[in-house]
C-alpha positions, -999 to +999 in steps of 0.1 A: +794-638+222+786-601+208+758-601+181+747-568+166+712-558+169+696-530+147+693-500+158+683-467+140+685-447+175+720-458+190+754-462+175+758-503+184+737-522+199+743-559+205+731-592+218+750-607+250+754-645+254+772-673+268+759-707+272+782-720+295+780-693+320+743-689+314+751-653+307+721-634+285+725-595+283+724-564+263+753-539+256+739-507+239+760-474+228+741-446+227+767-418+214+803-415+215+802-383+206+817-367+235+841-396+245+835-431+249+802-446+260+799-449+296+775-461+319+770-489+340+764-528+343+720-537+360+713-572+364+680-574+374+650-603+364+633-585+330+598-600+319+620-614+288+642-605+262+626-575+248+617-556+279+656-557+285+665-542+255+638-515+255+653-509+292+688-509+281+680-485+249+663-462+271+691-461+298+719-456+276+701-431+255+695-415+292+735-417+295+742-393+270+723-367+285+732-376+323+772-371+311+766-341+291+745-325+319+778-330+341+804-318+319+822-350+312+832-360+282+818-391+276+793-405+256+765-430+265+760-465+271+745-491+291+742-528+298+720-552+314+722-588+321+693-611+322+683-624+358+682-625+400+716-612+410+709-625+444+706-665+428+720-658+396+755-639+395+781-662+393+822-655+391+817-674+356+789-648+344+804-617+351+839-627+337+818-637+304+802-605+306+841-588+313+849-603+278+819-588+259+828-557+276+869-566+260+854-568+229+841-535+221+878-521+228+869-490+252+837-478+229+820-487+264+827-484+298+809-501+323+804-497+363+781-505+390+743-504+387+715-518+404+723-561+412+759-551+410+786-542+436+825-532+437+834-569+442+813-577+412+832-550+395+869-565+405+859-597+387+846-581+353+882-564+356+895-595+358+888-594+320+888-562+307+902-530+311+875-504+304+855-505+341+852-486+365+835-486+402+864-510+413+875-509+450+910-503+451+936-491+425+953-461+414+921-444+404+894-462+421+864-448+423+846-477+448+810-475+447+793-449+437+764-450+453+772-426+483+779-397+452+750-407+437+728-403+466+748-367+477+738-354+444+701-359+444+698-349+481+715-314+467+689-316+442+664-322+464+671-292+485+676-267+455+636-279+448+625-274+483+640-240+482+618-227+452+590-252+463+584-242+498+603-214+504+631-230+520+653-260+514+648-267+554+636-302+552+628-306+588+592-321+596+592-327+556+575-358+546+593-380+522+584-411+507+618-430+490+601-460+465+638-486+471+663-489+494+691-500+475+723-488+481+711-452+468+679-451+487+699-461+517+723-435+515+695-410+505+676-418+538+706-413+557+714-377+548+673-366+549+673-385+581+700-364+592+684-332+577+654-339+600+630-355+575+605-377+582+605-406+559+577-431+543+599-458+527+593-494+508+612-518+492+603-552+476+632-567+502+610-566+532+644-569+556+653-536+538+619-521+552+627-532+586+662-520+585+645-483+579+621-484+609+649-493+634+672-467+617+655-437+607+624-442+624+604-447+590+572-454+584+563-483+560+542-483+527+530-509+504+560-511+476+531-508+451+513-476+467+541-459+480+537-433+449+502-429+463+511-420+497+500-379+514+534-367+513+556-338+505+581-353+484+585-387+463+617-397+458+620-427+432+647-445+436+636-481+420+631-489+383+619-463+355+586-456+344+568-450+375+555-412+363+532-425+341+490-421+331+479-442+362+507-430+385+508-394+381+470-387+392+476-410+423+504-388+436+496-366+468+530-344+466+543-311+457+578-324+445+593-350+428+632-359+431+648-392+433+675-414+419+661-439+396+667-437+361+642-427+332+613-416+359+590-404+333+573-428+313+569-405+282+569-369+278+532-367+283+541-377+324+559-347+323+532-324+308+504-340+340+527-333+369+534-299+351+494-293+350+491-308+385+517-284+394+543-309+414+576-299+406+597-328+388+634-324+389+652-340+360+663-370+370+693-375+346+706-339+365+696-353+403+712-386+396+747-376+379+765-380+405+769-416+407+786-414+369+810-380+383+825-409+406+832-434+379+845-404+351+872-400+380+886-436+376+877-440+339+893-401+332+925-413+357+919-385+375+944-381+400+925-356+428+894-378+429+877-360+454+883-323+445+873-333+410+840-350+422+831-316+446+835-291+418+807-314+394+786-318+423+787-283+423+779-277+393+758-298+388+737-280+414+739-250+390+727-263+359+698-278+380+689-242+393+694-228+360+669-254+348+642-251+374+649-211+371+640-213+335+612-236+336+593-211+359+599-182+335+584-200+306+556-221+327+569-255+313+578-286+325+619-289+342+624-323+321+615-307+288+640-277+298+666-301+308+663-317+271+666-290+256+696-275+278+712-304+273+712-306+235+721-270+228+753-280+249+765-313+232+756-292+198+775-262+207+800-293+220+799-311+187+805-277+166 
């Protein structure tokens, strides 16, 4: 089921298959450094085999810095099955995938990500130990989505504070590329903070969902980057800062949930010379991983533990903004390099 792949830049990294459940995936371990690899379980359609692994190499290498940034101790990892969750998933292909998990004997810890769901969660269980995200329990964390969305509107705020004086987002403009379960919840609470919202979403029910409830307005899913707004929030696939994107934007600030936003390091160096503030998205988007590190840590006081990381996450995000204005460089290459001092002074 597990084949190893080579990898120079990860720990393990390993080929996913079953052929009577149709299962095809990737499992990747970034570090387990700090603790085991965690990080959760996408299943989304990938344009083949090798744009899933470069996804899932990415994303777990991401992990490490996302659970460092939030003070857990755990490494990173990731994993990704092949295909259209809503045709695809079958009882049959998650428990296959439950076993690959069984097989790495707690290295990895996976959870909910984008095309999975609690439920989905329950039945991986149903094979291994080491997940998290599960519904009920002793230490269940449910989904983490709602966390995950509270931290980056937190973020969001800190930026509007040093971006436009305030972190009053009334009358603000925000465009929010997906309405997943994190975009959803992330339109709820800007809704609530008197935002006016520009959303899209390939799921054109999704779209529709958003005019009736927050009184959206609707873009094209491919031009909603585009759009004369205040803030992007991305909170679809990785990669959209990128050469063609970043001189299309008409923002000052850019904060969402979505994984590895900048395409390289040279995204990060145009939105700097354009001067739109990017907040690190691994920082913004921890909070989704703070929820599972409750369950996979058995944490008994789930929801004081999961206040004081939001918390500080919110500090190392200032600190990071704070710093990246005294030096005039970009907040991403801050964040890196924040990060790494910690998991060397960690590792020492």
């Amino acid at each position: 089921m597990l084949t190893k792949i080579d990898c120079t830049t990860h720990e393990e990294v390993y080929r996913v298959s079953d052929r009577a459940s149709g299962l095809e995936g990737v499992i990747a371990i970034h570090s387990t450094r700090a603790g085991p690899a965690a990080g959760g379980l996408r299943m989304r359609v990938y344009d083949g085999f090798d744009a899933a692994l470069a996804d899932v190499l990415n994303l777990s290498r991401g992990m490490t810095y996302k659970n460092a940034a939030a003070g857990l101790p755990l490494g990173g990892g990731k994993a990704v099955i092949l295909g259209d969750p809503r045709s695809q998933k079958t009882e049959a292909l998650l428990r296959a995938m439950g076993r690959a998990v069984a097989e790495l004997q707690g290295r990895y810890w996976t959870a909910e990500d984008m095309g999975m769901s609690p439920d989905d969660m329950k039945v991986i269980a149903g094979e291994t130990a080491f997940v998290a995200g599960l519904a009920d329990g002793p230490f269940a964390s449910g989904d983490p989505s709602p966390v995950t969305a509270l931290g980056v509107f937190n973020a969001l705020k800190i930026g509007a504070a040093r971006k436009f004086g305030s972190d009053e987002l009334t009358g603000k403009r925000v465009a929010v590329q997906g309405l997943g379960h994190v975009g959803w919840y992330l339109c709820e609470h800007l809704h609530r903070a008197g935002a006016r919202l520009i959303v899209a979403d390939t799921v054109a029910t999704r779209v529709e969902e958003a005019i009736a409830a927050f009184g959206a307005e609707p873009a094209d899913p491919a031009r909603i980057h585009a759009v004369a707004a205040d803030i992007f929030a991305p909170c679809a696939i990785g990669g959209i800062l990128n050469a063609t994107s970043v001189p299309q934007l008409q923002v000052a600030m850019v904060c969402g949930a979505a994984n590895n936003q900048l395409a390289n390091e040279a995204a990060a160096d145009l939105l700097q010379g354009r001067g739109i503030l990017y907040l690190p998205d691994y920082v913004a988007n921890g909070g989704g991983i703070i929820n599972a590190a409750s369950e996979i840590l058995r944490i008994a006081d789930r929801e004081r533990f999961v206040a004081e990381r939001l918390e500080q996450l919110k500090h190392t995000m200032s600190g990071i903004l704070d710093a990246a204005a005294r030096q005039g460089t970009s907040p991403a290459l801050v964040a890196d390099a924040t990060v790494e001092a910690l998991m060397l002074r960690k590792a020492g």
